[in-house]
Every structure is written in C-alpha cells, then in structure tokens.
C-alpha positions in Angstrom: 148.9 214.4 -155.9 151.8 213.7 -157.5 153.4 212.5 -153.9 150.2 210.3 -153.3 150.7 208.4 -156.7 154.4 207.7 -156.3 153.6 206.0 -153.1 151.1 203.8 -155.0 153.4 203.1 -157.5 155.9 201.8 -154.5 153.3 199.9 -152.7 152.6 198.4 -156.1 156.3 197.3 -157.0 156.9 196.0 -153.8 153.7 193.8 -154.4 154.7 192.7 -157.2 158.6 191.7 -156.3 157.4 190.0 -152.9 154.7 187.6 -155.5 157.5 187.1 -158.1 159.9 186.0 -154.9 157.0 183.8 -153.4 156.9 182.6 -156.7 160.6 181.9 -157.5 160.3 180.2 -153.9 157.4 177.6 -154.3 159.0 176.7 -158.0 162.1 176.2 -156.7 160.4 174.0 -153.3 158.4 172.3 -156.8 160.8 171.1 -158.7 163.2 169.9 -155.8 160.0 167.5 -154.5 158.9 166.9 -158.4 162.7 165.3 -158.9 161.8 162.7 -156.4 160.1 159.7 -156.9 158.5 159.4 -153.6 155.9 161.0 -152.4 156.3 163.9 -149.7 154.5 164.8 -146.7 153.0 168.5 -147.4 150.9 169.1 -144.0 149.1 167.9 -140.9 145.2 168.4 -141.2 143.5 168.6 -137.8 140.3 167.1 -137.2 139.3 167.5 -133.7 137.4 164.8 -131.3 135.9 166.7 -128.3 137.0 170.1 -126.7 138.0 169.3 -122.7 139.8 170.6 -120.1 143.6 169.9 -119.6 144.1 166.7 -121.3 146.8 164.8 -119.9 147.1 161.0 -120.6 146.1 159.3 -124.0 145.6 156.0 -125.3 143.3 153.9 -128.1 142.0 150.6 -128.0 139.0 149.0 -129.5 136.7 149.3 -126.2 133.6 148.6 -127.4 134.7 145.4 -129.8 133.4 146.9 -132.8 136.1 147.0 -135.2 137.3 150.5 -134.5 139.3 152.4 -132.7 138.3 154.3 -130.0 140.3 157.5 -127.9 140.8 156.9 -124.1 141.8 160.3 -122.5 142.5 162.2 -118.9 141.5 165.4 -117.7 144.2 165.6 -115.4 143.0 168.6 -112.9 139.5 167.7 -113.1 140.5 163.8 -112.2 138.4 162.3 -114.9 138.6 159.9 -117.5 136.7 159.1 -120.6 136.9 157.0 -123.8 135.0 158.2 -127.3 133.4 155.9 -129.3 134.2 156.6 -132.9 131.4 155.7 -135.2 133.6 157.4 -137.8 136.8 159.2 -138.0 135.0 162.2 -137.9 131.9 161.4 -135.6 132.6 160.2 -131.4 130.5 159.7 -128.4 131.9 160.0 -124.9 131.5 157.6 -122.5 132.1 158.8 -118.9 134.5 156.2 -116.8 136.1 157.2 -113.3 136.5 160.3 -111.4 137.7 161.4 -108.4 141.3 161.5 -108.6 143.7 164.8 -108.0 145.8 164.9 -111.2 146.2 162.3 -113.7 149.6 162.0 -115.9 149.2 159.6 -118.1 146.6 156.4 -118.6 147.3 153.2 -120.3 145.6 150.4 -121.4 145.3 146.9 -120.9 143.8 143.7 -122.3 143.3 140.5 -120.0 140.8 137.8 -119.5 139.1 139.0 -122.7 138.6 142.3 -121.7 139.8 145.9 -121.7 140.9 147.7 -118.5 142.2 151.2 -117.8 145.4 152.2 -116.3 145.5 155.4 -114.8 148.5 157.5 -113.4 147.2 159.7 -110.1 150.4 161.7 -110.2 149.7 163.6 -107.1 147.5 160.9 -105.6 151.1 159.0 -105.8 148.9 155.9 -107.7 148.4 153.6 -110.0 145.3 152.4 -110.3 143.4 149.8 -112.4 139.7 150.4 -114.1 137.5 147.8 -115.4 133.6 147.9 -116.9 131.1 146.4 -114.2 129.3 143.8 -115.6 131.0 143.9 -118.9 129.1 147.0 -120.0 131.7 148.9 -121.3 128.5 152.4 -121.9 128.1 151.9 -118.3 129.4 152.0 -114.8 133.2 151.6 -114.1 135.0 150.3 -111.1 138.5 150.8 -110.4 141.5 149.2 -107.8 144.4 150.7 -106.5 147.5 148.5 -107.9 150.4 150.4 -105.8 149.8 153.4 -103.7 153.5 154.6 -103.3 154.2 155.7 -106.2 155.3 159.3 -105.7 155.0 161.5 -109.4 153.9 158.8 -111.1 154.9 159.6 -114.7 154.8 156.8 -117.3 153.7 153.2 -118.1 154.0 150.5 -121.1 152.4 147.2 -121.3 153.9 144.1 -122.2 154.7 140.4 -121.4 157.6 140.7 -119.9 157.5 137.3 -118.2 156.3 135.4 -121.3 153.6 133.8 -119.5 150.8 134.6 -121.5 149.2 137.6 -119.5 150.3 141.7 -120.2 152.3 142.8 -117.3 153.3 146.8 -117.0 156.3 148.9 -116.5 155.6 152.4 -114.8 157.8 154.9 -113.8 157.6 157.5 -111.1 160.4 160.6 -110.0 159.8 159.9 -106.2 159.7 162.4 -103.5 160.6 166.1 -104.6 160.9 164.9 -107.7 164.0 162.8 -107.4 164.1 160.9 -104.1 163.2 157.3 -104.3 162.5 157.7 -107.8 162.2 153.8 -109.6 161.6 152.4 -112.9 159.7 149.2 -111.8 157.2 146.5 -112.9 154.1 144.7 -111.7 154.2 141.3 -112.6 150.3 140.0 -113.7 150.1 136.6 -111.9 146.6 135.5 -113.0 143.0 135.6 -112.2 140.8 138.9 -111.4 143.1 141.7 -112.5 141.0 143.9 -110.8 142.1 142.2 -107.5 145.7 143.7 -106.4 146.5 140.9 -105.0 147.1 139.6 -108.1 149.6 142.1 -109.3 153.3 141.5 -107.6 155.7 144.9 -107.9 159.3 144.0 -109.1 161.9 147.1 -109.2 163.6 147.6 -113.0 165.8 150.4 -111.6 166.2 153.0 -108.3 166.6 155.6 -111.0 165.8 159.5 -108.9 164.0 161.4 -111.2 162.5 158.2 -113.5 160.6 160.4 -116.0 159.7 158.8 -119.9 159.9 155.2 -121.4 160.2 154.4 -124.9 156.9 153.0 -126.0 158.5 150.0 -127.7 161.1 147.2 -126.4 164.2 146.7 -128.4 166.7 144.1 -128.7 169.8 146.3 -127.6 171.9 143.7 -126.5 171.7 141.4 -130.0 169.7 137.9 -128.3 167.0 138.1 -130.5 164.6 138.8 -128.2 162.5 142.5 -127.7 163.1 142.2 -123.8 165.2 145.8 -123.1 163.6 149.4 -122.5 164.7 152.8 -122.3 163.8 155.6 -119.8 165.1 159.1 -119.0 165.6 160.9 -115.6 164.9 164.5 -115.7 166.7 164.7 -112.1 169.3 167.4 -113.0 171.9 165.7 -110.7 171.5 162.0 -112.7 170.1 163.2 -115.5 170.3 161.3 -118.6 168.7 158.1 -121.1 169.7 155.1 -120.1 168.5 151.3 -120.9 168.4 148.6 -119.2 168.2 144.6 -119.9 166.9 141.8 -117.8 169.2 140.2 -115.3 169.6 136.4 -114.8 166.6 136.1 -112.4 163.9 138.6 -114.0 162.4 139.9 -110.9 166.0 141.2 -109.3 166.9 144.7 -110.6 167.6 145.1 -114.1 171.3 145.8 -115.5 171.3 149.2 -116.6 173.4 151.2 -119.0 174.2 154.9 -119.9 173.3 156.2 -123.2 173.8 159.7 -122.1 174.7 161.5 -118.8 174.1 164.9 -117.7 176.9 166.4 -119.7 175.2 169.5 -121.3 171.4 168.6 -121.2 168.5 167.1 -119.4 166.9 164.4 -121.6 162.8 164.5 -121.3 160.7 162.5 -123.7 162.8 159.8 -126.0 161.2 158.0 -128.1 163.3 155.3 -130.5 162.9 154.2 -134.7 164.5 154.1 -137.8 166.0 157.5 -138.3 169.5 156.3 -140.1 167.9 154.1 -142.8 170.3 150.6 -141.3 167.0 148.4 -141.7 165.8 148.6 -138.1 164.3 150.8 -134.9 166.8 150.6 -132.8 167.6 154.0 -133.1 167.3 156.9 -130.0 165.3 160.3 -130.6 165.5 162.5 -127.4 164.8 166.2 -126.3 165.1 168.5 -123.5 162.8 170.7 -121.5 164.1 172.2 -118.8 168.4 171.5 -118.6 170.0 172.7 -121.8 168.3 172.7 -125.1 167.7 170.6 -128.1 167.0 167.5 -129.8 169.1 164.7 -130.8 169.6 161.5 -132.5 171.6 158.3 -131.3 172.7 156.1 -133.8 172.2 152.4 -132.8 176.0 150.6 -131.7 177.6 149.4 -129.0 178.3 153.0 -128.1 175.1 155.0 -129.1 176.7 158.3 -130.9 174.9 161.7 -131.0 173.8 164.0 -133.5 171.9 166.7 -133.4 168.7 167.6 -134.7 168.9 171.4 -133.0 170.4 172.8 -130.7 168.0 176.0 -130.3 164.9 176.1 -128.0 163.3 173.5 -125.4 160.9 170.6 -126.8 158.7 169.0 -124.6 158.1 166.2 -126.8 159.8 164.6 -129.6 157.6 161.6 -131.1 159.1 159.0 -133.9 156.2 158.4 -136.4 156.1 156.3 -139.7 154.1 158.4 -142.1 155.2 157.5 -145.5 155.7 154.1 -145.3 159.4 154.7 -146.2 162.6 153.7 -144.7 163.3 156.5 -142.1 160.7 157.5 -139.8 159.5 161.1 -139.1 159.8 163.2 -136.1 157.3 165.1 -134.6 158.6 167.6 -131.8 156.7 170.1 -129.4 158.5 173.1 -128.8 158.1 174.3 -125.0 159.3 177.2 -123.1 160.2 179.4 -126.1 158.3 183.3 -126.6 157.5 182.9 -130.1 156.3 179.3 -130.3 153.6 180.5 -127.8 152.2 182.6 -131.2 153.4 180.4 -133.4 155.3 176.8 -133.9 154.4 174.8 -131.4 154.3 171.1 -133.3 156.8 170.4 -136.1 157.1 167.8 -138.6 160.6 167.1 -139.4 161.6 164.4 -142.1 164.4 163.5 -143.6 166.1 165.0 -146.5 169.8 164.4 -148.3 172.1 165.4 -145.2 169.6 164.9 -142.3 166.3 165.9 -140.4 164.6 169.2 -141.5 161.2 170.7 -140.8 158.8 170.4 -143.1 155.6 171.9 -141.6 154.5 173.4 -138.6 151.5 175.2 -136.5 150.2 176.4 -133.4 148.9 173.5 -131.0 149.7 174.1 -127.3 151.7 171.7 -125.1 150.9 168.1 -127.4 151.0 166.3 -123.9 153.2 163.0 -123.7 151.4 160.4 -125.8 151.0 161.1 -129.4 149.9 158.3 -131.0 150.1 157.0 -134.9 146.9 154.7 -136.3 145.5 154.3 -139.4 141.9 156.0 -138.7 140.9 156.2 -142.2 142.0 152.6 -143.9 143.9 154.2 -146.3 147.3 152.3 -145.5 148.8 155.4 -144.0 148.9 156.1 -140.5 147.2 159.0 -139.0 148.2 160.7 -135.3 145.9 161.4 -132.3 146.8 163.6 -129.9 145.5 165.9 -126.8 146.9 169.6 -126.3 146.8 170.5 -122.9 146.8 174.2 -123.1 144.4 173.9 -126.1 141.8 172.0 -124.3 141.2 169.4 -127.0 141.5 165.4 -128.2 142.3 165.7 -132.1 143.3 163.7 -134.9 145.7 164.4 -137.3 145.3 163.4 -141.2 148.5 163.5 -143.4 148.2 165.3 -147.0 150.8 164.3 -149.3 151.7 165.5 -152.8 154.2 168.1 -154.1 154.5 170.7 -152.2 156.8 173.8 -151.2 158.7 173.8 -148.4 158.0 176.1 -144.7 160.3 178.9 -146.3 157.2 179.2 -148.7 155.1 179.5 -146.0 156.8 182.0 -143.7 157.5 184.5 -146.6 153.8 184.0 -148.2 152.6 185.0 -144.5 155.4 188.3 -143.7 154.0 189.2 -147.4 150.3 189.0 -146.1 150.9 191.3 -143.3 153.0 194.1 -144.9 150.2 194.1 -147.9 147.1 194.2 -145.4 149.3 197.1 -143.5 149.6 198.7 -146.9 146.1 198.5 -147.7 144.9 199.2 -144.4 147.0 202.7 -144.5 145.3 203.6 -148.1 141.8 202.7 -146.7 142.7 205.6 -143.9 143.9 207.8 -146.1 140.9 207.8 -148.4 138.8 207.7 -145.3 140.8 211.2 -144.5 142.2 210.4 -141.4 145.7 212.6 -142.1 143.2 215.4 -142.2 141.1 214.3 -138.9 144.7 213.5 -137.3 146.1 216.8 -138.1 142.9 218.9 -136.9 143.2 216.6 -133.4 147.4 217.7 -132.8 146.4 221.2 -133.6 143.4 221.4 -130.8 146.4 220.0 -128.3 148.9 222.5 -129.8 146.3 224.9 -128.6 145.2 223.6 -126.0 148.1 222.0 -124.2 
C-alpha cells in the first residue's frame, strides 16, 4: 500500500514539474513575442479543397471570370487534370478537363486572346501540351495541342512576355534523356493567332543545361538594366549540378548568357525560389534546397557574387518556397522536408521566419511531399495572403489560412506533446493496475513456469 501511494505521489510531482516547465516555457515564448510590436505568425490552419490521387502540378487562375480564384490541379499517375470552382474559400466544385496522359509534373496556366488555357507537363509522355475550353465553355468539354513533343522529363514552366510583344510566351524546362542528356532550359515564343494551333508557338533554346530541373517563379533584374528580363534554374544532374541564371543575349532568340550562382561543390540544389530574405528593400535574393546530393537549405545574398548562408545543414528538403505572410520586410520560408525517418511521423512542412540573427522555425506539421508549386493568394480578402497547396503522398488540394497573434514558440509545442505521452503512459499503467492486471500477469508466468 504504502509502495502503491509513493508511486502516485511521483507520478504526481512529475506532473506537476513538467506543467510548471511548459509553463515557464510558453511565458518565456509570451513575453519575447509581447515585446514586439509586430504581429507574429502562430500557425498554418488547413482547410482542404478535394481529396485526389497523387497530385502533382498546381496552379490558380480566375477560370470561370467570376471574380474568384479557382485551383487548377494534376493527378499525375492517373493523367488527369481538373480545376475547382470556388464559390467560397471553403466551398469548390470540380470541373473535369483532359485525360489521357502518362504522368503529369507540373501544369501552368495561360491567358491569351481573352481566354484561359492550360499548360500541362506529360513528364514521361516527353510533352508539353496546350488545353483550351471548346466553345468557350469553360464547365464543359476541353481540347488540347501538343506544343513540343521532345521534351524528355519535362519538369517546370513560367509564363511571361519575354519578347515584349504583347502576348504571354513560356519558359519550360526538361532533364533530357536519363535524366541529364540533352537536358535544356528553353522557350516557346507566342507569335499570334490560335494559340491552340502549334504552329503558332516557335521553340528558342535559354540554355543546353543536363539535368534542367526548377525555375524561380519570378524574373529579376540581376544584371542592374532596369528591366525583370533574367531567370534562375537549377540542374539536379550530380555531374553539373548547381543554380545558375541566365540573361538575354543581344539577339533574344540565340542562347541566353548564363552564369553560376553555385556549382556542385558539396550539394545538389533542387527547388529555388528567390525574395526578400536580407531586409535590403528588394527580391532579388536566392532561397535553395537539396534533395538527393548533400543536405540543406540556404540563402544567397543578392551582389555581384551571390554569398551563402545557411539555413540548415541537417536533413533533405524537397521544397523550399519564399512566401510574404506578414506583410513585413523579409519574407518567410516554407520548406518540405524529404527523405528523413522522422519527418515521415512528424515535420514534414515548416514555417521558418525571421528572427534577430536569422531564419528559425516557427511551426510545423505532418503534410506529405507539398509537391513543387505552393502558391500564396489572398482567398479570404483579408489583406494577408493565404497558401494553396497539393500533397502528393497525402492525396489532397488544400488551402492554408495564417493565424497570427502572440504565441509560444515550437519548443512549446514539442515539450507540451513529450508531456502528453509520458502522462497518458502513466495513466494508462494505473488504469491496468486497478483493472488488476499485475495479478492476471502474474497467474499467466506461473502457468508457463509450470508448464514450460
């Protein structure tokens, strides 16, 4: 009896000391965000869209011309593709498009003649393709064109002028055979009329890059003319990996002059995406991560010579997204954590923003493989941006709303939730005590004893 009580007693005490320390913690986490003026992101809140099956390729545009929003998304292995009418952030109808193809990587979206059309990445149909509504009736039947058929692991795309003539033309990118041979950065120059006519579509090649993997979703003015012309791309080829960008040359449709930002001295870049993440008054900054070379995330500070630092150097991130959340100065980071044991249980996405000193993580959760486009909008109207995304593994489109406030900090979190555990252990041992199972246990290991 006496035996039984002192137990309770410790179970008690250690309750007690692991409250006061979660306690101590969230004060501390408090008065640290209470000091500061501005507000502070607390945590993600997932809303999801639709449940589907391995979502690869994302995109939003106003389809219908209502006003609002609307999700275009992939099912890569199933070859389909859909858009989902939102009637409210929280309410969408899907609308069937094209099917048919053998694994889409990524879709895109463009505007032309008045109209919205489809881009869509057949990565090992080796195509890009173009889809357009018949008749204008966007709720009903879709027809598509095939805009370049060699395009061998067709990985990326990113609309924009880039002849200034009026009319969206499109960078791509594809790794090339195995992966690396004939690998090209390029772009299909829009000459006018049908879109949905290739003939009307003229391919220029950027860059004979093996291994041509992400581009930044946003032109920069690298090379100080005033004019958003230059992108940046990464090769995942471990022989030429590295980010690199690249500027126009005199004549626009000869290959671009490119440049190294990084080589393959101790990692293999993946997805890069580029901000403000130094607080110098522009987004000409470099985020990038690595997947399957080396490990970590990093920053580049914008100069003539892009310098590295490091976000961390631990674990492989499949996707590292710059996101303006707070309407502040330095944009946040989003990054997917990829072939690590523990973030298949546990931190998969992670918000990191930026603190006195640098990047730190400021929530996380479990969300399977956030595939390559994860993309900020404001949903709600509220003047802050929300983020859509699709999780592969987790078979579903969501949206993402950001709670603010004062808030404590992950190390909170992760103690509050070791503390859950050991108490439901130590309740979960009294319940089986009471229940008399160290008498029921002891009966069963004398019957072997017995009867070995």
């Amino acid at each position: 009896m006496h035996k039984s009580r002192a137990r309770s007693r410790i179970l008690l005490l250690g309750y007690l000391c692991g409250m006061m320390l979660l306690f101590l913690v969230g004060m501390h986490s408090e008065s640290g965000w209470a000091a500061t003026e501005n507000i502070q992101i607390c945590q993600l809140i997932q809303h999801n869209i639709d449940y589907i099956h391995d979502g690869d390729g994302l995109e939003i545009a106003d389809i219908n011309d209502d006003g609002k929003m609307d999700v275009v998304i992939a099912e890569s292995v199933a070859g389909k593709v859909a858009w989902y009418e939102q009637n409210s952030p929280y309410s969408w109808t899907r609308h069937e498009v094209v099917s048919g193809y053998q694994k889409i990587e990524g879709l895109d979206v463009l505007k032309a003649n008045g109209e919205i059309y489809i881009v869509i990445l057949d990565q090992m149909g080796e195509e890009l393709d173009l889809a357009g509504a018949k008749n204008e009736d966007v709720k009903g039947e879709w027809k598509n064109v095939t805009l370049d058929a060699e395009a061998p692991f067709v990985q990326c795309s990113l609309e924009a002028d880039i002849d200034e003539d009026g009319d969206l033309d499109l960078f791509y990118s594809y790794e090339g055979e195995d992966q690396h041979e004939g690998g090209r950065i390029c772009w299909l120059e829009n000459l006018g009329g049908s879109v949905l006519e290739k003939d009307n579509w003229e391919k220029h090649t950027v860059s004979a890059t093996p291994g041509a993997w992400w581009i930044a979703q946003h032109r920069m003015d690298i090379n100080g003319d005033g004019k958003e012309t230059e992108i940046v791309f990464t090769s995942r080829y471990k022989e030429e990996a590295g980010i690199f960008w690249a500027e126009p040359d005199l004549i626009l449709t000869d290959p671009w002059i490119v440049h190294t930002i990084e080589d393959n001295s101790d990692y293999s870049p993946l997805h890069v995406t580029v901000g403000n993440f130094f607080g110098d008054g522009h987004r000409k900054d470099i985020a990038a991560a690595a997947l399957n070379e080396g490990s970590g995330a990093y920053l580049y500070r914008y100069s003539k010579e892009y310098s590295r630092e490091v976000i961390r150097e631990d674990g492989n991130y499949h996707n590292i997204v710059a996101l303006d959340l707070d309407n502040k100065d330095r944009d946040e980071l989003l990054l997917v954590r990829g072939k690590a044991l523990l973030s298949a249980i546990y931190d998969n996405i992670m918000l990191y923003q930026y603190e006195e000193g640098g990047y730190s993580c400021r929530w996380k959760t479990l969300y399977r493989k956030a595939d390559d486009r994860i993309i900020p909008y404001d949903l709600t109207g509220d003047g802050y941006a929300e983020i859509i995304t699709v999780a592969a593994n987790d078979n579903s489109v969501d949206w993402w709303e950001v709670s603010f406030g004062v808030c404590p900090s992950p190390l909170f979190w992760d103690i509050f939730t070791v503390l859950m555990v050991l108490i439901s252990l130590a309740v979960a041992v009294l319940i089986l005590r009471g229940l008399g199972f160290k008498k029921v246990y002891s009966r069963f290991k004398e019957r072997v004893r017995r009867n070995p």
